[in-house]
N, C-alpha and C positions, 0 to 999 in steps of 0.2 A: 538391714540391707535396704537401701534406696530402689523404689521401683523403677522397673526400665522402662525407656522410655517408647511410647508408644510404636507402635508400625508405621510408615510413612504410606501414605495415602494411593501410591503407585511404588512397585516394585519392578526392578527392569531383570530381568531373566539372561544366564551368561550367551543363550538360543538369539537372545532379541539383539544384543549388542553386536553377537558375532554375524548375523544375520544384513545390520545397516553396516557394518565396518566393509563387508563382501560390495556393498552397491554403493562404496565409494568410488569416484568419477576422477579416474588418474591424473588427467591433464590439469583438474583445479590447482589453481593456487597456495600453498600453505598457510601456515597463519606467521605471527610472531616470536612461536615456539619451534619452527622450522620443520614441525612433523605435517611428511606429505601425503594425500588420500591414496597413494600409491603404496605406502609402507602402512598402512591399514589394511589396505585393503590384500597386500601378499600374506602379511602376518598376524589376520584374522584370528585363527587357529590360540596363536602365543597373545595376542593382547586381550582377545573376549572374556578372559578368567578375572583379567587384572584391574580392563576398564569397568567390567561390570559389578566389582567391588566400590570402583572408587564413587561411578552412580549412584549406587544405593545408597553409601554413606551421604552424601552430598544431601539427595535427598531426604534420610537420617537426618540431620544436622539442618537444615531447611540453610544452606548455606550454598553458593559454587563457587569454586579455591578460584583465586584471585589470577592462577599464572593462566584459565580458562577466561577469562574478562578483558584479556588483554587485547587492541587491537593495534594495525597500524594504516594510517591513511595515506593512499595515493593521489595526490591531485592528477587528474589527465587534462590534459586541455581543451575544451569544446570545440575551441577553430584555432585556427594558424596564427593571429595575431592576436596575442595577452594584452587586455588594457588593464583588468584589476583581477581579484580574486575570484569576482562572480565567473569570470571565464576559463576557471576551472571545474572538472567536475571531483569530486570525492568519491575514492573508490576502498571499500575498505576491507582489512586482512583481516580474519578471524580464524582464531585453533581449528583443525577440519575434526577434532578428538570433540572439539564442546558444542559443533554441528551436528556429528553423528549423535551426541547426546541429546540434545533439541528436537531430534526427528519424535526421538521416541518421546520424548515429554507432549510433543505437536502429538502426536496422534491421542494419547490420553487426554489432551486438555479438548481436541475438538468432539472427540467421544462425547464432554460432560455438556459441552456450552453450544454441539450444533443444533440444538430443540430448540434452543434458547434466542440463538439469533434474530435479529430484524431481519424479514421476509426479503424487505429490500436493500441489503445488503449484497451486492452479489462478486466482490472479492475475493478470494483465496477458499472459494467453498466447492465441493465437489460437483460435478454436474450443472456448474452454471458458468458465465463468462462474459468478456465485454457486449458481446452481441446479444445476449440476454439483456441486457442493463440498461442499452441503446434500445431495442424492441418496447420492452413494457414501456419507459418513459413515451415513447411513441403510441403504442396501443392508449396510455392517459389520454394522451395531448387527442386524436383523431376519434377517439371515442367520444370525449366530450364536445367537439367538435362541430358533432355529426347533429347534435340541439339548436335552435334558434336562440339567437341573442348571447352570443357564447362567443369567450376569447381566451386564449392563454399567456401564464406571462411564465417566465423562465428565467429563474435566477441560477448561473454559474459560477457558485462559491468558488474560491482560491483561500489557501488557506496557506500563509508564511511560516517554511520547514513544519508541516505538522508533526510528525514523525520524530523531528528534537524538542518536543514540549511537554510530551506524556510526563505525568507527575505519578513516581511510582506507589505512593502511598494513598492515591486517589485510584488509580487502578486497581490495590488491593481489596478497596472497598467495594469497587465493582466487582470484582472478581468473585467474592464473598455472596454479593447480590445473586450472581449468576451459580450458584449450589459449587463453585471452584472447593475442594478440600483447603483449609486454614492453612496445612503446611504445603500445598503448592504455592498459594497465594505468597508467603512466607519465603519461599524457594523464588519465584518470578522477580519479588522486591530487592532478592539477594544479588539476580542475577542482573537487573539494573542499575542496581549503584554501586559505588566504587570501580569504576569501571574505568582501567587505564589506557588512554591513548599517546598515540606519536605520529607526526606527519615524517615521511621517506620521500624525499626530492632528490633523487640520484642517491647518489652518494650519501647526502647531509643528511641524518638525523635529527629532527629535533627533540625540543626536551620533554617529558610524555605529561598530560594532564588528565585531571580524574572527575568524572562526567557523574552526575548522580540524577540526571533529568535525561526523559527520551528513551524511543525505540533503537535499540542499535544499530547500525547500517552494517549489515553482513551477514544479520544471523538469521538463521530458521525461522525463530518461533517471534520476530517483529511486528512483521505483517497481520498476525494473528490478533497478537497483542493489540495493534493499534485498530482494528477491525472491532475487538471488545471494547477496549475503551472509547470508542465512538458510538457504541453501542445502543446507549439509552439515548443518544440524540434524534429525535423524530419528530414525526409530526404529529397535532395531538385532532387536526381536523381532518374531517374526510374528503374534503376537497384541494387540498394541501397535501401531493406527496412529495417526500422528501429520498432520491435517488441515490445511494453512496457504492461507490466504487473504490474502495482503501479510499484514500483522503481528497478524491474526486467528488463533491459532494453537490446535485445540484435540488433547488428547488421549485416544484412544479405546481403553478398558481391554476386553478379549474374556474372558469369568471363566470359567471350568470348573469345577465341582466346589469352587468357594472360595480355586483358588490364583489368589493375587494379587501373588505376589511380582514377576513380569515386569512388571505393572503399576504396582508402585512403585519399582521399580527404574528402570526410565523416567522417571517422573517428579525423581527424586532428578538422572537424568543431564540432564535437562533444565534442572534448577536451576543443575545446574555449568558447562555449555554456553551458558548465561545470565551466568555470573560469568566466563567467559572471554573473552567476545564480547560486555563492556560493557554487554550488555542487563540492563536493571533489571527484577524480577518483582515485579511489583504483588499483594503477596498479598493485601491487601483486596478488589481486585475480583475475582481468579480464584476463582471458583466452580466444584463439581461439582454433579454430576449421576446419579440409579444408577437405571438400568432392569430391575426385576426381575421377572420377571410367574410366579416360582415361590409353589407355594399359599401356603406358610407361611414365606415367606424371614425369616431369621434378621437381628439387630441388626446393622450392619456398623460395621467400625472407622474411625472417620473417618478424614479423609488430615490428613497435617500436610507442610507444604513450609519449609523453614528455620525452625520452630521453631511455627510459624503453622499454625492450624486453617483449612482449608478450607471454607467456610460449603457447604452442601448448599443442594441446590433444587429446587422442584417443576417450575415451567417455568422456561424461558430462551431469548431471543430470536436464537438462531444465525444470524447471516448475515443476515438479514432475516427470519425464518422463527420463529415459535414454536414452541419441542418440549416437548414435557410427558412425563412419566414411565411414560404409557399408550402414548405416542408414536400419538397420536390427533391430527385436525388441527380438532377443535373450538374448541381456545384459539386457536390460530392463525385461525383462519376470524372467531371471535368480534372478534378483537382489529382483522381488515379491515374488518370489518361496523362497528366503531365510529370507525377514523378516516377511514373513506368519510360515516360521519354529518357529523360534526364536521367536515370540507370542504365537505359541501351545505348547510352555513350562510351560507358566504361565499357562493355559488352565488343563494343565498336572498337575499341583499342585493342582487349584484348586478341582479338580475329588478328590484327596488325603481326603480331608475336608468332602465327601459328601457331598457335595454341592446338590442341588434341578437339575433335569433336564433341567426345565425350565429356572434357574439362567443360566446354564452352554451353551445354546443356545442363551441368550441376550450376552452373554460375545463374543460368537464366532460372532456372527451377527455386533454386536459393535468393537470388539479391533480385528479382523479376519480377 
């Protein structure tokens, strides 16, 4: 008789399933199987037996069935007049059945890997947030500062679709790194490739194609994923930190005295760590940035990244947050002050309608 085959590394409970089927969110969307988180979430009771069979095996079998892989993409269009494709955006459908299954993988996989993390990493982790992410880089920049003969410089990576480059068998090995169990790892590779899509423009269907590179755009456990596989990228000098926000990635130069060599040494290793790891570096958008506040600082030499001049900037909108050169929150302050205007227009219409008082203070509370 043939040994059986091992235990799968996580086992999901018929308690667990029936438990995320309950805190499906009715109004979501379905996917391409047309099961909606409304009929989950009534018929909890009758699916948690069944789907937490099909889990298990899945994860058994270090595979997930193909009709779970399926998505289908919406373009929406960004503004009112279409000149190409970039003036769509993609919005995409995925099973709400292989969501509710993600949750539960996402919590066992952040169990294993959140020790693990880079400290400055502060996406998708519990207890931290953009305004975290925007602080420290600030506490770097004004604490080194606060020394004589001191400057900073501030590279603003952009990075072209990161999120469609992950290479899933380069992840796997990451994953492995990171004490991930063989057959999740196993499980995660299954669940990025072969992955069927379709674009839905009204009516027209097109004809579906099958993706084997890339974070999905829809699902649970992406964000995560692309969080680990960005993971080992850092900085290896102590005056050199490197700040990531999911695929927000900026790097913060600490100057002394003029030496900048650590600083562009980073950045050179960042380029290659880029060309290894599939990820394309948009040198058109990544801009710097130099904080100097010495009396009579001198010309500095621009940065160049594969052959490309790095355009300089006075402000730029980090994270959500204006920083400007004085690193003063004027611009920043200014820049609320006018899309708070430019919302009390609509506001302003509304009032026109007779609108209910009480409508008219959710609006301001909410879009305000």
């Amino acid at each position: 008789q043939p040994p059986s085959p091992p235990l799968p590394a996580l086992q999901i409970s018929e308690g667990d399933v029936h438990q995320v089927f309950r805190k499906s969110k009715r109004r979501k969307a379905p996917g391409p199987d047309g099961v909606t988180p409304a009929c989950l979430k009534t018929c909890a009771d009758q699916l948690a037996p069944i789907f937490s069979q099909i889990f298990n095996r899945s994860l058994e079998l270090c595979e997930v069935p193909s009709c779970f892989k399926r998505s289908t993409i919406i373009p929406v269009p960004k503004k009112t007049k279409i000149t190409g494709l970039n003036d769509y955006r993609p919005v995409a459908l995925t099973s709400v059945v292989m969501k509710s299954f993600e949750k539960l993988v996402l919590a066992h996989l952040k169990n294993i890997t959140g020790p693990l993390l880079d400290p400055l990493q502060f996406a998708y982790r519990a207890n931290r947030s953009v305004n975290d992410a925007v602080n420290m880089g600030l506490h770097f920049m004004l604490q080194h500062l606060d020394r004589l003969g001191t400057y900073v410089r501030i590279l603003f990576v952009d990075f072209s679709s990161a999120f469609n480059t992950i290479i899933p068998t380069l992840l796997q090995t990451k994953l492995n790194q990171l004490s991930v169990p063989s057959s999740i790892c196993q499980w995660i590779t299954s669940f990025l490739t072969d992955r069927q899509q379709l674009v839905r423009l009204g009516k027209l269907m097109l004809s579906s194609r099958t993706t084997n590179t890339g974070a999905p755009q829809g699902c649970v456990l992406s964000p995560l994923l692309f969080s680990l596989y960005i993971n080992d990228c850092t900085s290896k000098d102590p005056s050199v930190k490197l700040l990531k926000f999911a695929d927000d990635t900026t790097l913060i130069g600490l100057i002394q005295d003029g030496e900048e060599s650590a600083y562009r040494q980073e950045v050179k290793e960042l380029a290659v760590w880029c060309s290894q790891n599939n990820l394309e570096l948009n040198t058109l958008k990544t801009v710097e940035m130099i904080i100097d506040f010495r009396r009579n600082p001198p010309a500095l030499t621009p940065l160049s990244i594969m052959d490309s001049t790095v355009a300089g900037m006075e402000t730029f909108k980090f994270l959500g947050s204006v920083i400007s050169q004085d690193l003063k929150w004027v611009t920043h302050i200014n820049s609320i002050v006018k899309e708070a205007q430019q919302r009390l227009y609509f506001l302003r219409q509304l009032r026109k309608f007779n609108l209910l008082q009480e409508l008219l203070k959710q609006f301001y509370s909410a879009i305000i």
